[in-house]
Backbone of each chain as ProteinMPNN parsed JSONL, in Angstrom:
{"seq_chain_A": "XXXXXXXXXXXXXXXXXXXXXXXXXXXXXXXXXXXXXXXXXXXXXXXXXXXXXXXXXXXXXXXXXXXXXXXXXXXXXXXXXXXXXXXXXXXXXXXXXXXXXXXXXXXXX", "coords_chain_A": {"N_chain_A": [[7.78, -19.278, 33.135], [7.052, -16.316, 32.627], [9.208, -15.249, 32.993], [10.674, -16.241, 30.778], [8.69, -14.533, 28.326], [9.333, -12.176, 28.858], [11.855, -11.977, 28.908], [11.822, -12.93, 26.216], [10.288, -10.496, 25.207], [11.984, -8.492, 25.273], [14.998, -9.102, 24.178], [13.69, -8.719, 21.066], [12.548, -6.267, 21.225], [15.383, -4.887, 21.777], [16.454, -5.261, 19.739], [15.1, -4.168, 17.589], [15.612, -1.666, 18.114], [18.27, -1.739, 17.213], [17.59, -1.813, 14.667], [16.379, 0.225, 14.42], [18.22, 2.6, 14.264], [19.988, 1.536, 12.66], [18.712, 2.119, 10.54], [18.529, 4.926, 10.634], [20.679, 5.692, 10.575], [21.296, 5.284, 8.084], [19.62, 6.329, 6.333], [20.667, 9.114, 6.517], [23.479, 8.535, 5.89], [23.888, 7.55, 3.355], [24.81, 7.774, 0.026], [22.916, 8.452, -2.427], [19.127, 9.578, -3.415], [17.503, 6.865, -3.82], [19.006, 5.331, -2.696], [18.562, 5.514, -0.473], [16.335, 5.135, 0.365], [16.138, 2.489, 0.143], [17.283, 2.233, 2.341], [15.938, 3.097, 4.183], [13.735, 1.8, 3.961], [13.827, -0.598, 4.298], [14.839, -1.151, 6.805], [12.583, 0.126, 8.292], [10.565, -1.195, 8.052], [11.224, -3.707, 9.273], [11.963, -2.774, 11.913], [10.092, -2.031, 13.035], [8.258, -4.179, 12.927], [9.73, -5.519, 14.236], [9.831, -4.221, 16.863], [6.889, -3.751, 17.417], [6.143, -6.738, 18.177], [7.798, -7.348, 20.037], [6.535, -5.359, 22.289], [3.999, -7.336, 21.608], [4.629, -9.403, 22.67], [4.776, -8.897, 25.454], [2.084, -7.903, 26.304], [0.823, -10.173, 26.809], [-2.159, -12.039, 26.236], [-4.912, -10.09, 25.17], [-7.082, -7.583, 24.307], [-5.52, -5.18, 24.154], [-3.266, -6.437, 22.605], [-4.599, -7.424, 20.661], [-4.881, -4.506, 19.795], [-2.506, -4.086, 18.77], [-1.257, -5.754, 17.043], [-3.187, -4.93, 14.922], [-1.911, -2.567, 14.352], [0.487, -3.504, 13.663], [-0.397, -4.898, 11.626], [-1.563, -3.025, 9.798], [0.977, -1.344, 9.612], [2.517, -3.03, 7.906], [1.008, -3.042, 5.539], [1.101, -0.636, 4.881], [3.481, 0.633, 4.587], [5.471, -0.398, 2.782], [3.765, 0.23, 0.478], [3.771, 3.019, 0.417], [6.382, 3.508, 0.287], [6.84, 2.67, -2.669], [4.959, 4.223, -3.607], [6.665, 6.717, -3.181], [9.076, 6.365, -4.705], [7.907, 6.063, -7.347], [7.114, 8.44, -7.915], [9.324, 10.077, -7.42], [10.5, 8.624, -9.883], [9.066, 9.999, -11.732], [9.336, 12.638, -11.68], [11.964, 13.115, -12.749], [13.518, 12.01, -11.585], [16.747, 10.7, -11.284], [18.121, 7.498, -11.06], [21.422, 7.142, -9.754], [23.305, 4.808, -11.394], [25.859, 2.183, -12.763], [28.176, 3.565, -15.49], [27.559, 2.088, -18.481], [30.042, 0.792, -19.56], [31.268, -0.059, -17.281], [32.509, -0.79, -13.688], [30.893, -2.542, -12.629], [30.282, -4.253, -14.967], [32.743, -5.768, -15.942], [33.689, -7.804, -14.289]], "CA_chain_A": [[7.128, -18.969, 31.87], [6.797, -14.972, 32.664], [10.762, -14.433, 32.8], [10.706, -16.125, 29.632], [8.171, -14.173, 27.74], [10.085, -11.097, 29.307], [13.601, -12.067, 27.702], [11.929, -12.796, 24.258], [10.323, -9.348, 24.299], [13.164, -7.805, 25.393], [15.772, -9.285, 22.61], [12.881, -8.382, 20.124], [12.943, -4.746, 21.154], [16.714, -4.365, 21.625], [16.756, -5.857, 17.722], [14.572, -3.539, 16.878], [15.686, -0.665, 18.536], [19.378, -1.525, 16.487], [17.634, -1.839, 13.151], [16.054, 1.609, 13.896], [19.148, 2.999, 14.816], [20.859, 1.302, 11.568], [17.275, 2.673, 9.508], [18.645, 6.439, 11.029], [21.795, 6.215, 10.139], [21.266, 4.41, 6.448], [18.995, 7.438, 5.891], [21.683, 10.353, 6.595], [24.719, 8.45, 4.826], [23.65, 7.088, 1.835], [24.778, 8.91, -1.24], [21.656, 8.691, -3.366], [18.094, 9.287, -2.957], [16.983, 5.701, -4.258], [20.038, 4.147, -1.548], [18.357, 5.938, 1.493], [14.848, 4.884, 0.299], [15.976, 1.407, 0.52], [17.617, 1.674, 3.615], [14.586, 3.202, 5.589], [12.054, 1.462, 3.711], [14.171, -1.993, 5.182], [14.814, -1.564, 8.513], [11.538, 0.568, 9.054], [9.288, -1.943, 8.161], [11.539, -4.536, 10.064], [12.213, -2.695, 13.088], [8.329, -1.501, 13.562], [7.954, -5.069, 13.108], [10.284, -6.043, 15.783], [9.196, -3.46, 18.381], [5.608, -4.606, 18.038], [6.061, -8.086, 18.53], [7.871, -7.159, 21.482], [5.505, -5.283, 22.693], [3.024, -7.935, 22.028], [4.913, -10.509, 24.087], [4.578, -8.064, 27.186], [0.597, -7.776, 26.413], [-0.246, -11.281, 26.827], [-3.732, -12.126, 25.427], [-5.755, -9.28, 25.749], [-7.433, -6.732, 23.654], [-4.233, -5.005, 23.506], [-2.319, -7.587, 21.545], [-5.216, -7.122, 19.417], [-5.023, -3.686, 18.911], [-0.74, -3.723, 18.651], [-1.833, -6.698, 15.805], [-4.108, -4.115, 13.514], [-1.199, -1.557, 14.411], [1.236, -4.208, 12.627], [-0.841, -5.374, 9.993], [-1.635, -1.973, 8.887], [2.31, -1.211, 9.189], [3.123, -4.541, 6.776], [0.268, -3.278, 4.483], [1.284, 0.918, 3.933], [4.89, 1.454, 4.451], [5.322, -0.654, 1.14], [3.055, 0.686, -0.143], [4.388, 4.259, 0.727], [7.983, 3.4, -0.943], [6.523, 2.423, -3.856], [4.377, 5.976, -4.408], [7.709, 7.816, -3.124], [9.882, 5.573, -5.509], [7.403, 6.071, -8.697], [6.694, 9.825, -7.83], [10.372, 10.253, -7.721], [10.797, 8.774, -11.282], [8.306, 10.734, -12.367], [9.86, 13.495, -11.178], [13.038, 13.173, -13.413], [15.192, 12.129, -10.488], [17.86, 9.537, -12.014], [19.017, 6.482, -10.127], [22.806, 6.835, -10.265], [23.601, 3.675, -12.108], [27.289, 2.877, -13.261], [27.959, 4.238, -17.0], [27.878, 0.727, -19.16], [31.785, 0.236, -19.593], [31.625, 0.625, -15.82], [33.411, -2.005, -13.178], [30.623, -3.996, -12.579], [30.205, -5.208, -16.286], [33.691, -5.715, -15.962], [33.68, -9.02, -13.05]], "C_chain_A": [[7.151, -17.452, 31.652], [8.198, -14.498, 32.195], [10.933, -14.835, 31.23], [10.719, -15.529, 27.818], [9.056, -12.556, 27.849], [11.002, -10.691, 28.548], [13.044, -11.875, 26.346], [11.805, -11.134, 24.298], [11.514, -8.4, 24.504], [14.078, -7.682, 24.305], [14.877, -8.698, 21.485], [12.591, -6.751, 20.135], [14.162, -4.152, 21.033], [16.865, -4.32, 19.703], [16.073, -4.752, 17.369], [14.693, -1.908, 16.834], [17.337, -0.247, 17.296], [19.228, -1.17, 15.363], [16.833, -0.545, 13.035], [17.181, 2.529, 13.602], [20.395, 2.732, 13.219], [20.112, 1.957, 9.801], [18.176, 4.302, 9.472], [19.834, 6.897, 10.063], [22.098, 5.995, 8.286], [20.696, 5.988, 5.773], [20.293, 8.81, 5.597], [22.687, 9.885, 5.65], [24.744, 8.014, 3.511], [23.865, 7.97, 0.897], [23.741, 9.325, -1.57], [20.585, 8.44, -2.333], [17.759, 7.441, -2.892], [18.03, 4.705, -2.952], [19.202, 4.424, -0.326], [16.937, 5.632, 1.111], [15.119, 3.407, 0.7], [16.666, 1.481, 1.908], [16.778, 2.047, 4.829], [13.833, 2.205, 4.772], [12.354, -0.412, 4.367], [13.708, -2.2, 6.539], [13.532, -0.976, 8.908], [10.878, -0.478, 8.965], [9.943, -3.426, 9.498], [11.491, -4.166, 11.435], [11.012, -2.378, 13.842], [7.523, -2.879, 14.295], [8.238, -5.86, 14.449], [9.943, -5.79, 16.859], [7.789, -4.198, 18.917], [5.581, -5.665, 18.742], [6.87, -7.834, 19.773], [7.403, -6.907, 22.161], [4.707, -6.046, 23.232], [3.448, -9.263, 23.138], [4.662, -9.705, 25.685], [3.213, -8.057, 26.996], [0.185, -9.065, 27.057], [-1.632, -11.491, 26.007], [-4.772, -11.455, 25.982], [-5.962, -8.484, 24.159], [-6.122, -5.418, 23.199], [-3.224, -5.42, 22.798], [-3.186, -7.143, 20.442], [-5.047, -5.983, 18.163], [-3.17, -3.967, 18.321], [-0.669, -4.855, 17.33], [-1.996, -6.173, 14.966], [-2.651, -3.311, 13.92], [-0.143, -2.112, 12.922], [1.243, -4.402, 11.533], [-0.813, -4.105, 9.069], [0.036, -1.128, 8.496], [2.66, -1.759, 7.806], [2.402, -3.895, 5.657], [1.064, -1.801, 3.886], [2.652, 0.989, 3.607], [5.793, 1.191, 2.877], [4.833, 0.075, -0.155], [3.604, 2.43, -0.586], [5.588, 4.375, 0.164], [7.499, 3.241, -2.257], [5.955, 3.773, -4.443], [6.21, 6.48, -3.968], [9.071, 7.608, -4.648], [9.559, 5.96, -6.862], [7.215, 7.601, -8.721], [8.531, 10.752, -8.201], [11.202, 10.0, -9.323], [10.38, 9.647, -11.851], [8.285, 12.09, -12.478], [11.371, 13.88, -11.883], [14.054, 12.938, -12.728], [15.521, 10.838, -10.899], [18.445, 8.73, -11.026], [20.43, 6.803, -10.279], [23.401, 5.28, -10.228], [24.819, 3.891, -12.954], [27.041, 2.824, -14.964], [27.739, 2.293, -17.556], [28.975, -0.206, -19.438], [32.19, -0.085, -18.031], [32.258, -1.138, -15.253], [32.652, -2.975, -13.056], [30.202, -4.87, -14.023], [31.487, -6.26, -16.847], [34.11, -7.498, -15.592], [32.949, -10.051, -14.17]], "O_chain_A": [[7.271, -17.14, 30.468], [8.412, -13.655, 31.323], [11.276, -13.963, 30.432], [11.468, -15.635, 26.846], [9.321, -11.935, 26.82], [11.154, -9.701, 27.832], [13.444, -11.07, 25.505], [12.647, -10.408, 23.77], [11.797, -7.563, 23.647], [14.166, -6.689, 23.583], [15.59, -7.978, 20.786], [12.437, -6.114, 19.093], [14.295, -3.113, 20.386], [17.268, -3.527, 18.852], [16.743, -4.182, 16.507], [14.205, -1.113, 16.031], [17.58, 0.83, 16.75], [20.043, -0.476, 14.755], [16.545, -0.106, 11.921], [17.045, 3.263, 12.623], [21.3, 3.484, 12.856], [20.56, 2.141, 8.669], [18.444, 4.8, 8.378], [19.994, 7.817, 9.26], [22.945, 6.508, 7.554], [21.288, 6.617, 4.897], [20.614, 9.245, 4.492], [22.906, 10.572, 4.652], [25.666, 8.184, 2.713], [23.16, 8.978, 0.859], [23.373, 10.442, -1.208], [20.574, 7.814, -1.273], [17.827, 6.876, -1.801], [17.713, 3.611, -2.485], [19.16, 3.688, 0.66], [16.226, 6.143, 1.976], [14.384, 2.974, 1.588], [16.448, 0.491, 2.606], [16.802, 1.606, 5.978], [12.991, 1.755, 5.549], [11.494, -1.211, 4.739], [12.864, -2.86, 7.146], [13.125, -1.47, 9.96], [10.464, -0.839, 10.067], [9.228, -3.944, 10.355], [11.059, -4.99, 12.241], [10.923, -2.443, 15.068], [6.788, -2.99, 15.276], [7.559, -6.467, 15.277], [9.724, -6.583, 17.774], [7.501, -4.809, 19.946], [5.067, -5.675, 19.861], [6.292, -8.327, 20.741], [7.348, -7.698, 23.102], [4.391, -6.064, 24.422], [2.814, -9.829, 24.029], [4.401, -10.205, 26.779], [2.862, -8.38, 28.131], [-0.774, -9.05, 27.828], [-1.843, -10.781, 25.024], [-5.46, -11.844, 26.926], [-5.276, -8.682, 23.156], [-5.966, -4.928, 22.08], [-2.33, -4.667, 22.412], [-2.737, -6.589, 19.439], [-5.028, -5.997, 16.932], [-3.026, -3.958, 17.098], [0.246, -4.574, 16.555], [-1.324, -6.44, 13.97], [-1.936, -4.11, 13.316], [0.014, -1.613, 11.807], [2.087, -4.298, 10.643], [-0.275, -4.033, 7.964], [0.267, -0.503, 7.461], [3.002, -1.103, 6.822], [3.003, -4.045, 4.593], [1.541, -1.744, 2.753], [3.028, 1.356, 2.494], [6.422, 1.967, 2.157], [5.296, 0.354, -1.261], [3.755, 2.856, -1.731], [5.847, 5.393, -0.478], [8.06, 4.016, -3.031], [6.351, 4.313, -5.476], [6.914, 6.481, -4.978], [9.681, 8.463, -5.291], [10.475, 6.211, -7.646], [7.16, 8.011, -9.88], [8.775, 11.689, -8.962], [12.073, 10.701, -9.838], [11.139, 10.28, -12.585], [7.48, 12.721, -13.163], [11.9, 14.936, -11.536], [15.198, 13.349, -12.923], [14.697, 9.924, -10.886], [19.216, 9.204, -10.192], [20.648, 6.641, -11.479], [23.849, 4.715, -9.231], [25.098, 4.895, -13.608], [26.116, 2.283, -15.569], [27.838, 1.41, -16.704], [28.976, -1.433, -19.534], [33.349, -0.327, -17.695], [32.41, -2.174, -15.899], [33.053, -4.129, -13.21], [29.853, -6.05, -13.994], [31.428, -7.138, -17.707], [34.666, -8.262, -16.381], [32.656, -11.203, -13.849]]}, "seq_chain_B": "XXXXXXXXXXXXXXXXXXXXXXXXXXXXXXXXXXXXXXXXXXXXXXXXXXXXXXXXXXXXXXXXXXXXXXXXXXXXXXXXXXXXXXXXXXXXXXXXXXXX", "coords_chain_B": {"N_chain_B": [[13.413, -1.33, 30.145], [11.886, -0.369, 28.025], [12.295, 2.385, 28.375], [14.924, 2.064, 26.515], [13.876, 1.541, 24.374], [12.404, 3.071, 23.486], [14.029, 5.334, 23.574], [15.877, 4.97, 21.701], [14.133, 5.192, 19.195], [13.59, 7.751, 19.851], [16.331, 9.08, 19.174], [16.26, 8.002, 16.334], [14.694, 9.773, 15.548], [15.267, 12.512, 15.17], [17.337, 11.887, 13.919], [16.277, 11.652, 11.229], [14.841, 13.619, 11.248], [17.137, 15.769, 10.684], [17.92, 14.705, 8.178], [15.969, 15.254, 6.693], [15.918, 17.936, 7.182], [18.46, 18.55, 5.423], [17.897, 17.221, 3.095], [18.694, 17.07, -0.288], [16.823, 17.013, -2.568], [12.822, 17.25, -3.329], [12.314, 14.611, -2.723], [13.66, 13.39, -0.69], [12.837, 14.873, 1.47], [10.389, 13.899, 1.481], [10.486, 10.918, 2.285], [12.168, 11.21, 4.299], [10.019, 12.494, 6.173], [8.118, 10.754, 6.363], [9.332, 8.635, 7.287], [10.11, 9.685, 9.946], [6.648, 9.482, 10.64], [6.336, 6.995, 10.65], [7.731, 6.16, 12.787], [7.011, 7.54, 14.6], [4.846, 6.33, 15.369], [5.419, 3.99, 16.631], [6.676, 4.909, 18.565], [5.066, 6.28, 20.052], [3.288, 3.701, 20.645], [5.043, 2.699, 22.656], [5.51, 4.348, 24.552], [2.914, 4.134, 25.447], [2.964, 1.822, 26.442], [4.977, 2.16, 28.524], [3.952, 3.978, 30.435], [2.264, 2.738, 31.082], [-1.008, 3.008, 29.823], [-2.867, 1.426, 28.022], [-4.15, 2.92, 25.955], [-3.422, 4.443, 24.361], [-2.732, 3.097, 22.042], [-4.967, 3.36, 20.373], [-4.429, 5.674, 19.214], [-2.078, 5.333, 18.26], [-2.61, 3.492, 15.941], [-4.112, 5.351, 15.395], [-2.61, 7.047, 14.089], [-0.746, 6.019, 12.778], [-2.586, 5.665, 9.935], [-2.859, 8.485, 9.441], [-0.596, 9.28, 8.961], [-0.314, 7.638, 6.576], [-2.132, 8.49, 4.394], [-1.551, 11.099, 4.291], [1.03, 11.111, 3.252], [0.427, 10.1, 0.816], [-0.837, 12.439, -0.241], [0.669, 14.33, -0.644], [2.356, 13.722, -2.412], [0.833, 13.622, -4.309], [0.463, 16.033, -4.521], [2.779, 17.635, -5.254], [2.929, 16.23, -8.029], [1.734, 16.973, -9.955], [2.338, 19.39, -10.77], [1.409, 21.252, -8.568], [-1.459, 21.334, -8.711], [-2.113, 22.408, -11.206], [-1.508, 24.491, -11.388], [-0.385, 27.93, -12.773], [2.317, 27.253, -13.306], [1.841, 24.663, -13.945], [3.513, 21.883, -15.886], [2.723, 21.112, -19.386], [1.906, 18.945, -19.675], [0.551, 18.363, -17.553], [-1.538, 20.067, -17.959], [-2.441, 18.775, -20.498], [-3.603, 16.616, -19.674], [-5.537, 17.285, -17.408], [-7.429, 19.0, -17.909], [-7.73, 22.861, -16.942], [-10.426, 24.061, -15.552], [-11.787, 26.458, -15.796]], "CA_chain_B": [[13.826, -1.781, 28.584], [10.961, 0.699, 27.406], [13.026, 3.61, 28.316], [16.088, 2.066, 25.733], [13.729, 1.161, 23.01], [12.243, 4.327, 23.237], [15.185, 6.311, 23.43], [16.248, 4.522, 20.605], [13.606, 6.068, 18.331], [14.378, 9.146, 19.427], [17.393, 9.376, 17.87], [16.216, 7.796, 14.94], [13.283, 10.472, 14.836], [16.456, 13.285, 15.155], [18.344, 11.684, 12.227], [15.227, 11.291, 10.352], [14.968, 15.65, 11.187], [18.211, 16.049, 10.202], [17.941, 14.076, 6.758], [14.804, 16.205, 6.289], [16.31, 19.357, 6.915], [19.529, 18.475, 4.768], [17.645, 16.663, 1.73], [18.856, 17.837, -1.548], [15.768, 16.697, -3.246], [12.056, 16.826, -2.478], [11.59, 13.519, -2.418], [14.88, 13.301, 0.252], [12.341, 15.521, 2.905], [9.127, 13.958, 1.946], [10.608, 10.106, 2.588], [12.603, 11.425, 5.901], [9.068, 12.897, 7.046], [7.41, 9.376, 6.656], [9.972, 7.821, 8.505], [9.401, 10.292, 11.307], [5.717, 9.262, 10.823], [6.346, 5.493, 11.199], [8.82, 6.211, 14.195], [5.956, 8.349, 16.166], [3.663, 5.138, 15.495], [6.053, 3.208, 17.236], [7.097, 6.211, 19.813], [3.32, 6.503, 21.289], [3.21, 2.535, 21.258], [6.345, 2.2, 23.475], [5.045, 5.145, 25.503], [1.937, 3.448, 26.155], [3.532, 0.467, 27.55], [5.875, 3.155, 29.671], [2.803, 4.541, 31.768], [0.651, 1.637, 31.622], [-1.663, 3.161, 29.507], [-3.103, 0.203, 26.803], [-5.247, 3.52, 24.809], [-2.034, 4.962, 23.173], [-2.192, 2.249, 20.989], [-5.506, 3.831, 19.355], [-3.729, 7.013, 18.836], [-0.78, 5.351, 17.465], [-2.959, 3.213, 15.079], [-5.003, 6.418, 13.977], [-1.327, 8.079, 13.587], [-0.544, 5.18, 10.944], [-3.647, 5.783, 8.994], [-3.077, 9.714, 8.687], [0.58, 9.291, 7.932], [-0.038, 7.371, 5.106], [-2.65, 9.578, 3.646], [-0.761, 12.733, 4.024], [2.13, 10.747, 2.276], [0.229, 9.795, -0.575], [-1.198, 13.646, -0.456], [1.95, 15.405, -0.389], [3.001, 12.936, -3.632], [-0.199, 14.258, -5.464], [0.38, 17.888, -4.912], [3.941, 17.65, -6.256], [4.053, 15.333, -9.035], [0.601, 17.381, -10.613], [2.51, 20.921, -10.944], [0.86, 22.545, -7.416], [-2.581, 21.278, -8.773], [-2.314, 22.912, -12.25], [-1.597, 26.12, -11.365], [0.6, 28.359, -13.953], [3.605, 26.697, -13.474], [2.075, 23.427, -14.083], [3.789, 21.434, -16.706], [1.96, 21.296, -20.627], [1.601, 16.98, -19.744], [-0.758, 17.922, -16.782], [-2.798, 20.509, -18.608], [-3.754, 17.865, -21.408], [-4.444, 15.246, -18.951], [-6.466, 17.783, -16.757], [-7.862, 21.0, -18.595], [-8.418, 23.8, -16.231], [-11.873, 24.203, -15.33], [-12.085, 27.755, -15.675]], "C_chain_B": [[12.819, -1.292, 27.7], [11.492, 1.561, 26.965], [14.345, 3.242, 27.233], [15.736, 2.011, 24.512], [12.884, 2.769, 22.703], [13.358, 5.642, 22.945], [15.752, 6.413, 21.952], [15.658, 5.255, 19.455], [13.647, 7.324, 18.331], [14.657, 9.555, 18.992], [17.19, 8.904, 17.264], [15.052, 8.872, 14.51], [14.459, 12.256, 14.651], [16.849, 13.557, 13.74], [17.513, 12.007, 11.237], [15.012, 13.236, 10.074], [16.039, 15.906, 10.261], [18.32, 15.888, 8.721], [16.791, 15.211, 6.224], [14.843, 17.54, 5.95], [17.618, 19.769, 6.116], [19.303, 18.097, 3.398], [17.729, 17.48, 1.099], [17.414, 18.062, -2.03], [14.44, 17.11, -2.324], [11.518, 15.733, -1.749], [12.51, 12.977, -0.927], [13.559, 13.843, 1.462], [11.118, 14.68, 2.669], [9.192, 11.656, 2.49], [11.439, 9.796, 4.169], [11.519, 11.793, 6.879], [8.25, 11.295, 7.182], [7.929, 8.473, 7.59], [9.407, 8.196, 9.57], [8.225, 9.885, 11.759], [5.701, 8.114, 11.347], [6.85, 5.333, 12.506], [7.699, 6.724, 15.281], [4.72, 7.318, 16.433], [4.382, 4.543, 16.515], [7.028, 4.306, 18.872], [5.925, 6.149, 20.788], [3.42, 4.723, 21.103], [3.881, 2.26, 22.541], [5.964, 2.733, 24.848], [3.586, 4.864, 26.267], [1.937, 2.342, 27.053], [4.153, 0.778, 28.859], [4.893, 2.874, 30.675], [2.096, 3.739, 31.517], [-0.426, 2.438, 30.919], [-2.338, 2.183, 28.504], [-4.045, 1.541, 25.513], [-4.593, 4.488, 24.168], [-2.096, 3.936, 21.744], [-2.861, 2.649, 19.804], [-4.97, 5.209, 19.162], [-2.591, 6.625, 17.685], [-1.385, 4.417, 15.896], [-3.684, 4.318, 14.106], [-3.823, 7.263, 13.08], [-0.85, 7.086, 12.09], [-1.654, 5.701, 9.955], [-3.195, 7.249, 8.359], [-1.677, 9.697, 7.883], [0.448, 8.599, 6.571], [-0.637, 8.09, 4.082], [-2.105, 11.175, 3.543], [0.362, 12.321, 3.115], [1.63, 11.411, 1.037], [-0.443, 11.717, -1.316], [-0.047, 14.417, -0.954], [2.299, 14.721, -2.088], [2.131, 13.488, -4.351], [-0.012, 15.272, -6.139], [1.681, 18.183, -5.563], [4.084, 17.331, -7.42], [2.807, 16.104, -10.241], [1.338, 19.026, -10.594], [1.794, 21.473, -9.971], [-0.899, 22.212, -7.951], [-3.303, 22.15, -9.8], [-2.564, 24.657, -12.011], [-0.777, 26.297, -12.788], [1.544, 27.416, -14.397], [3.489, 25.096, -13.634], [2.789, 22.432, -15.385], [2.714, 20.85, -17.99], [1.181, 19.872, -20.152], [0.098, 17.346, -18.863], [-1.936, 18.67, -17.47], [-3.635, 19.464, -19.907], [-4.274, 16.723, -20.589], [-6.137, 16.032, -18.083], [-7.013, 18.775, -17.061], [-8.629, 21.71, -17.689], [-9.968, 24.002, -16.682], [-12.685, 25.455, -16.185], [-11.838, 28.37, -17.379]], "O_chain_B": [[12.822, -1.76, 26.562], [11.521, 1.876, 25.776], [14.968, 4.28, 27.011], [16.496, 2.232, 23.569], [12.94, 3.365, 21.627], [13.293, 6.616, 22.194], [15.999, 7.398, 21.255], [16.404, 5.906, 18.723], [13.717, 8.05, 17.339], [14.131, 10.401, 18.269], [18.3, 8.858, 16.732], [14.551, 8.877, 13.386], [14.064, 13.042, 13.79], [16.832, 14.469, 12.913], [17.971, 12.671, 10.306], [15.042, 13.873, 9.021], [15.802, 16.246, 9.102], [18.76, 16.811, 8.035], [17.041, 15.937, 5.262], [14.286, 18.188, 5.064], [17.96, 20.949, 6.037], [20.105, 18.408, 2.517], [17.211, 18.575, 1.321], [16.869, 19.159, -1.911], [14.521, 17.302, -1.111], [10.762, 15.657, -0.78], [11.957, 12.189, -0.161], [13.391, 13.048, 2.387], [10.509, 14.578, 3.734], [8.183, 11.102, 2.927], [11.429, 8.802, 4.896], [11.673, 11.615, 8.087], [7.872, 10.902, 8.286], [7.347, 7.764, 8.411], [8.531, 7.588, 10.185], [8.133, 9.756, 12.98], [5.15, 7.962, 12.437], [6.443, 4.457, 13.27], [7.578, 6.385, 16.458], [3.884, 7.381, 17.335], [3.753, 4.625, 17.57], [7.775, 4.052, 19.816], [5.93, 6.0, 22.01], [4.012, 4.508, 22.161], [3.308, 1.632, 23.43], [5.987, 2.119, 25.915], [3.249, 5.278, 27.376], [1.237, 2.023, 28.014], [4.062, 0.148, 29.913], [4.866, 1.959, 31.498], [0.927, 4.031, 31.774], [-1.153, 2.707, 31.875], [-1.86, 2.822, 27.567], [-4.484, 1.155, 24.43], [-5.16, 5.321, 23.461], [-1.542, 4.139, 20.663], [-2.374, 2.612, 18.675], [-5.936, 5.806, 18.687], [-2.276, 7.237, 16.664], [-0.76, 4.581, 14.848], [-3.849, 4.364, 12.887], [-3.905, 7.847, 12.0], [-0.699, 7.37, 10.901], [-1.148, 6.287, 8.998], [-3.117, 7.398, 7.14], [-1.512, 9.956, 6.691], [1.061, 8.992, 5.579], [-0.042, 8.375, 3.043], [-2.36, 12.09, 2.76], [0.684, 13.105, 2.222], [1.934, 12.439, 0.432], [-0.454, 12.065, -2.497], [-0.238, 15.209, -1.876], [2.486, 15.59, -2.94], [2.658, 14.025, -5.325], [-0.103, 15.6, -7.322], [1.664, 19.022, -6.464], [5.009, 17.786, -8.094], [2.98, 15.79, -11.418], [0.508, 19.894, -10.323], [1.302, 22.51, -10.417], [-1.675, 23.026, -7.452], [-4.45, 22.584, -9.694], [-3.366, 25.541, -12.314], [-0.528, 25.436, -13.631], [1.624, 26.888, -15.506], [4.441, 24.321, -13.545], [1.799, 22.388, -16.115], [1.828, 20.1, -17.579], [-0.039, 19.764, -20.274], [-1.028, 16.94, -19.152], [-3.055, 18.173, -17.596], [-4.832, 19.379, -20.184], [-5.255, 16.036, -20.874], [-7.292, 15.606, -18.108], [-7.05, 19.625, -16.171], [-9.823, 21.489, -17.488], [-10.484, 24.07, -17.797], [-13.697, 25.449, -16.886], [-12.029, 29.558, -17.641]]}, "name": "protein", "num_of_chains": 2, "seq": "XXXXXXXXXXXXXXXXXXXXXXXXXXXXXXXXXXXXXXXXXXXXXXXXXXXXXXXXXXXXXXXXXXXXXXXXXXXXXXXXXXXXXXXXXXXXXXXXXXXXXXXXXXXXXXXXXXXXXXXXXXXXXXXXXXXXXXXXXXXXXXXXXXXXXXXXXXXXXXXXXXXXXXXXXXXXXXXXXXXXXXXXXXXXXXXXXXXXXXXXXXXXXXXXX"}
């Protein structure tokens, strides 16, 4: 049952360690602001997600699961939350999605 | 398998520098610094598991809380002209009419 719980959290950190790792790099190459907002605001919330729960498989049932729980929840609740002000602050800000002209290729398909 | 998932954030707390110190925009440094923030939540978790400590975790939960309020701070003081100084734009002075 222990080696078990072991492996899951293991796979559940490696995963999460990739989708930081794919969060890092999304950030740096992305042309546009609005591309690299979605590609951290993905994998962060996923890979935070992943780590924890790895984590919490190594806690067992203890007061530490608990806290690594509120750690999560309060993850799930801001980082959303946090794209959304950066996202609307950024309109508001006059910064322009680059969106193709109207004649453009994908009206095209 | 601490030491790989930790490592891991590392370099994503690096890149996350890098993007920060390369962003065109402001909003480019102030969404690469949040990352960083989310990454050091999950940096002191990992590191608590390292050394067997279980009371990293309240550090790393109080570290969520401030990061998000410094976010939403940092978004205030920008998108309000510096908090209606001179250079604030005509929109914020009719919304907010200097005090003084």
């Amino acid at each position: 049952m222990n080696d078990w719980l072991d492996l899951i959290s293991w796979v559940c950190l490696l995963a999460g360690a990739f989708f930081a790792i794919s969060g890092g790099v999304g950030i740096l190459r992305f042309p546009d602001f609005f591309t690299r907002m979605h590609a951290t605001g993905v994998t962060d919330t996923l890979c935070s997600g992943l780590i924890l729960v790895g984590l919490m498989f190594q806690a067992g049932w203890s007061a530490v699961l608990l806290k690594l729980f509120l750690i999560l929840a309060f993850l799930l609740l801001t980082s959303p939350t946090a794209a959304h002000a950066i996202a609307k602050a950024a309109l508001h800000g006059k910064l322009e999605p680059v969106v193709d002209p109207p004649g453009g290729p994908s009206s095209k398909s | 398998m601490f030491i790989a998932a930790g490592l891991s954030i590392l370099v994503v707390m690096a890149l996350a520098l890098v993007r920060a110190l390369a962003g065109p925009t402001l909003y480019d440094r102030v969404l690469a610094v949040n990352m960083f923030g989310t990454k050091t939540v999950l940096f002191i978790s990992v590191l608590g598991f390292l050394t067997g400590r279980p009371d990293f975790l309240d550090i790393a939960l109080v570290y969520a809380l401030i990061n998000f309020i410094s976010l939403v701070a940092v978004l205030r003081f920008f998108e309000f002209g510096r908090f209606r100084s001179i250079t604030a734009p005509q929109s914020a002075f009719k919304e907010h009419p200097p005090d003084e």
